[in-house]
Structures are given as structure tokens and as C-alpha cells.
C-alpha positions in Angstrom: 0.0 0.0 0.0 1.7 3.3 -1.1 1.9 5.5 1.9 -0.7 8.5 2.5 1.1 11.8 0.7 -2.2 13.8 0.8 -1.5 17.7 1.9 -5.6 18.1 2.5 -8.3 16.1 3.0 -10.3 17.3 0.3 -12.7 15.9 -2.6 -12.4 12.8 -4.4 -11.9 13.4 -7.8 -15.6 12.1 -9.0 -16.8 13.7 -6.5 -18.3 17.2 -8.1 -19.9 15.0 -10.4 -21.2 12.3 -7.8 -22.5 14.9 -5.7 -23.9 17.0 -7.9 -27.2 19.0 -7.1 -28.2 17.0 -10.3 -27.8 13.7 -8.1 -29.2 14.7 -4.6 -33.1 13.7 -5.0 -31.8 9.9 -5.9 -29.5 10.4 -2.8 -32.1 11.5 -0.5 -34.3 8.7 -1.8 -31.8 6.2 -1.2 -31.1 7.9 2.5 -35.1 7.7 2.9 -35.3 3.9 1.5 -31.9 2.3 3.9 -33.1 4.7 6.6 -37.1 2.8 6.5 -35.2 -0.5 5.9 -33.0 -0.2 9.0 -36.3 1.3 11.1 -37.3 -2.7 10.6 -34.0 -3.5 11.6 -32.8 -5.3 8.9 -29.0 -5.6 8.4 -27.0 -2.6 7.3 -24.7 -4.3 5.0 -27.8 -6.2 3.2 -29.5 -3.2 3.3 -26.8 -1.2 1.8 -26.7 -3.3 -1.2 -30.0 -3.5 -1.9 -30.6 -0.2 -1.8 -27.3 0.9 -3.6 -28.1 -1.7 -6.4 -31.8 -0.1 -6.9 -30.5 3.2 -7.4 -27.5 2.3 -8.9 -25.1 4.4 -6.8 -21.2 4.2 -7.0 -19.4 2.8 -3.5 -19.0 6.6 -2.8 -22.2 7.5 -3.0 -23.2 4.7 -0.9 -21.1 5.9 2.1 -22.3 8.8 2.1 -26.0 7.2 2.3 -25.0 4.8 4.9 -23.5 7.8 7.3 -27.0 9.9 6.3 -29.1 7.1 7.0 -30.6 6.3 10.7 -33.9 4.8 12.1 -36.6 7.0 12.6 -36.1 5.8 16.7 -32.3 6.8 15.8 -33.5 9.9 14.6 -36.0 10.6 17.2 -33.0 9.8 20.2 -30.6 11.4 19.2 -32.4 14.7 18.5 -33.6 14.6 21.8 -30.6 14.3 23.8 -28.5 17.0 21.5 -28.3 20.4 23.5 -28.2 23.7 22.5 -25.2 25.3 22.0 -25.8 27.7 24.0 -26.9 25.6 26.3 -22.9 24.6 27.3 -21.5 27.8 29.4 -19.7 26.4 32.3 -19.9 23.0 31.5 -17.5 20.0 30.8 -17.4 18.7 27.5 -15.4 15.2 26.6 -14.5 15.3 22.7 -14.3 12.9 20.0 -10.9 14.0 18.5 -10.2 12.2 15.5 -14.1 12.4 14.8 -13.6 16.3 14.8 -10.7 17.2 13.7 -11.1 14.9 10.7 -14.7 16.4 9.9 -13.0 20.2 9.8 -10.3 19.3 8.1 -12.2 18.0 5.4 -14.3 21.2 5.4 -11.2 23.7 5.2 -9.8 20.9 2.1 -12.8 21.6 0.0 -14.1 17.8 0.7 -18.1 16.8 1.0 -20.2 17.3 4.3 -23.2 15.7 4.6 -26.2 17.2 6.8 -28.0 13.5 8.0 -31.0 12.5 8.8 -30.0 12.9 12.9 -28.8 16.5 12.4 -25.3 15.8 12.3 -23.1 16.7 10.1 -20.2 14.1 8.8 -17.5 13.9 6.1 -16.4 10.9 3.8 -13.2 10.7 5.2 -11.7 7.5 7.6 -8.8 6.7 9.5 -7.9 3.1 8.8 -5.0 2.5 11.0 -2.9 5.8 10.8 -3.8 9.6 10.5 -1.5 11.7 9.0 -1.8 15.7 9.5 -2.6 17.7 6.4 -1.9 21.7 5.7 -5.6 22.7 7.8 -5.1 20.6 10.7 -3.8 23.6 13.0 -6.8 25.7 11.5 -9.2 23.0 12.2 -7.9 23.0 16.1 -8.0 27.0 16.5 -11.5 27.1 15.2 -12.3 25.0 17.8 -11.1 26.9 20.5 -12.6 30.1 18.9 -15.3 28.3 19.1 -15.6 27.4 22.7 -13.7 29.9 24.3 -16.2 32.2 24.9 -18.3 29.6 26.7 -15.9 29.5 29.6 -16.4 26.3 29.8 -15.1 24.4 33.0 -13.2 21.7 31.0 -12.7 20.4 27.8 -10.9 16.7 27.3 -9.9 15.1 23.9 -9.6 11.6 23.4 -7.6 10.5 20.6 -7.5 6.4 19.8 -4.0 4.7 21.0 -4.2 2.2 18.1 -4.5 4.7 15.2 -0.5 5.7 14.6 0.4 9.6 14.9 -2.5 10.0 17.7 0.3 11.0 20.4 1.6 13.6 18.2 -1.9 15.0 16.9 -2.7 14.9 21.1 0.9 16.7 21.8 -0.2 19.3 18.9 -3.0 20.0 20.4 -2.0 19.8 24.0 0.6 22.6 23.0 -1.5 24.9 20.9 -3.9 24.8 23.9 -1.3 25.7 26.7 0.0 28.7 24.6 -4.1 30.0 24.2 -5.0 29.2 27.7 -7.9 27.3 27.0 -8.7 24.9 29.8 -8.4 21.5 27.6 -7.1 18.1 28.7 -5.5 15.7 25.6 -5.7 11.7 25.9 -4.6 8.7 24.1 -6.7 6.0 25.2 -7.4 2.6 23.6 -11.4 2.9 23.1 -12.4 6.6 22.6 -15.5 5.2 22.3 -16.2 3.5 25.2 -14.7 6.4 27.5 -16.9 8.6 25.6 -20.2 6.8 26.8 -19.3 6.0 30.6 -18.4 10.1 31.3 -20.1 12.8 32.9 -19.1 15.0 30.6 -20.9 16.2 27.2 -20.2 14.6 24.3 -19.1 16.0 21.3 -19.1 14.0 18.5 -21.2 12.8 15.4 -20.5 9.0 15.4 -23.3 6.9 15.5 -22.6 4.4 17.8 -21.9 6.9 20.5 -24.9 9.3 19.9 -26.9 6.1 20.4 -25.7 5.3 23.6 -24.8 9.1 25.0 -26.9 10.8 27.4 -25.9 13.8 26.1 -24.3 15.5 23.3 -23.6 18.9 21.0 -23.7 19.0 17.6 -20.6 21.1 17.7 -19.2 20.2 13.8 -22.6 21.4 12.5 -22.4 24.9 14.2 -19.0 25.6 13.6 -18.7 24.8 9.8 -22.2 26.8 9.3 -20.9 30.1 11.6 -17.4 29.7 10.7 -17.2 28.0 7.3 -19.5 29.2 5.0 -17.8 28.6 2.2 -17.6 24.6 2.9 -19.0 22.2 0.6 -22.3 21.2 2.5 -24.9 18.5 1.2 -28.3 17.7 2.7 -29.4 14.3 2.3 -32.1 14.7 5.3 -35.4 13.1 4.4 
């Protein structure tokens, strides 16, 4: 496998034309079609086929269906237990790292966001074993900070996964960046973000699926920052 050289995390190449506004009604449908399918719990992987197949979408364009899609008991959950964003003065937030930083990154690159069904907003990207930093990393971890500072929040703690390589330095990054601004963040490597995510006190802040299931609460922070901050971000909606 020849190593990961990328400078941003930006678009595919077939992605302008896979995304097009000319293509977004036969995503939605398909969104509409795995989401009613998974509501009567059948298998996502099945599912995703059999949907993907009727529609005759590209593996791409199947992704992004599968990260739009949820149940409408999904959908209903997880709306209820996101807060307001104003909501988080004085409070401790726990954050996702990888699952934000990644997501930002991918909106400073020029790469596709995708408003789902849930509300949250994710990217097409993945880390598969190793991250590597690209050119809009540091502006991905400022805007964050911009973002919360005036908040005062009480704490914020990243979690970064142990097994994914280059997580110690991304955590040192932005360990140091934070020291130097003041803001009152914590930075850990830990082996199941995950799990840690769901067992805190803290508010969550992440768009992952499996956690937003299982949080008891959570802020949608991705979705306010690149619509404030980022207007100029290429933003899909595939919410039906």
C-alpha cells in the first residue's frame, strides 16, 4: 500500500460530479429507503446493497447514504438528547478527537459534508489504522477553540485512539497549541475513545453513531462551527 502523501483532505476526484445538485433527490431517496429499511431492523450491510443496487449508486455514494441514513427511533434519540449550544456555558465537554478534527479538516480541504438525517453533520473521510496531519489541521484546532472559548467552559478533554498511529503527536499538537491560548483542555490517548466517551459525565461532542446512540448527552458542535465559521464549505443535505 503506497503511503498517504495527501496535503488536505479534500474531494475525491468524481466527487463534483457524484455529488452534484443533479444527483441529490436519488440520494435522498436512497437515505429515505436504507433509513425505512433499517427502522425494521434489517441488516446494514444487506441493506446497503439492496438499496445501492436499486438506485444504482457508486461505493462513494453509498457511504455517504450509509453515514446519512438512521432509524426513525435513531433519529427521534438522538435529536432529543442533542443540546443547545448555548446551552454549554460552564460546562464540561469530553471530545471525540479524530471524529472532529477529521470532519474540519475536510471542510477547510474543500471535501463533501453531509447534513443527515440525525442532524449531524459528517465527512467521507476515515482513518484506517494511521492519521496523518494535512496543511488545515492547525486551522481545524483554532477554530475550535474560537469556538468554545467564549463559553468558559469548566473543561474540555480530547480523546484520541492509541491504536490509530500519529494520535500522540496530533494529542501533543493539540495539547501545546492549547497551553499557549490558555484554554482549559485536557488531551488523551486511550485505547477505546468510544467506550470512555459513553461512561463520562461529561458532554459529548461527536457525530459517530454508535456513540450518539448510547450518549446521554451530546452537542452538535461540527454542525455549528462549519455553518458560523465556514460558510464557504461544501455542505450536502441528504435529510429526508
Amino acid at each position: 500500500m503506497s503511503p498517504d502523501v495527501r496535503q488536505h483532505r479534500g474531494a475525491h476526484p468524481s466527487d463534483g460530479e457524484l455529488f452534484d445538485a443533479s444527483n441529490l433527490a436519488i440520494l435522498r431517496a436512497a437515505t429515505s429507503d436504507l433509513s425505512w429499511l433499517l427502522g425494521r431492523r434489517y441488516a446494514i450491510k444487506s441493506s446497503l446493497k439492496l438499496v445501492g443496487d436499486r438506485h444504482s449508486l457508486t461505493d462513494r455514494q453509498r457511504l455517504a447514504v450509509s453515514r446519512a441514513a438512521c432509524s426513525d427511533d435513531q433519529k427521534q434519540r438522538r435529536k432529543s438528547t442533542c443540546l443547545a449550544f448555548e446551552s454549554l456555558r460552564n460546562q464540561r465537554l469530553v471530545i471525540d478527537g479524530f471524529n472532529l478534527v477529521i470532519t474540519l479538516e475536510a471542510a477547510l480541504g474543500g471535501g463533501v459534508l453531509i447534513i443527515c438525517r440525525d442532524g449531524a453533520m459528517r465527512d467521507l473521510s476515515g482513518v484506517h489504522g494511521s492519521y496523518r496531519s494535512v496543511v488545515e489541521t492547525e486551522t481545524a484546532i483554532r477554530l475550535v477553540g474560537e469556538m468554545l472559548e467564549p463559553l468558559d467552559l469548566e473543561s474540555v478533554k480530547w480523546l484520541f485512539d492509541k491504536p490509530i498511529s500519529n494520535s500522540g503527536r496530533l494529542a501533543q499538537r493539540i495539547g501545546e497549541m492549547a497551553r499557549g491560548r490558555g484554554w482549559p483542555w485536557s488531551v488523551e490517548v486511550v485505547t477505546n475513545p468510544d467506550r470512555a466517551i459513553l461512561v463520562s459525565d461529561e458532554i459529548a461532542v461527536t457525530s459517530d453513531s454508535i456513540i450518539l446512540d448510547g450518549a446521554r448527552r451530546w452537542v452538535n458542535l461540527a454542525y455549528r462551527l462549519v455553518r458560523e465559521r465556514l460558510p464557504e464549505a461544501w455542505v450536502i443535505d441528504l435529510c429526508c
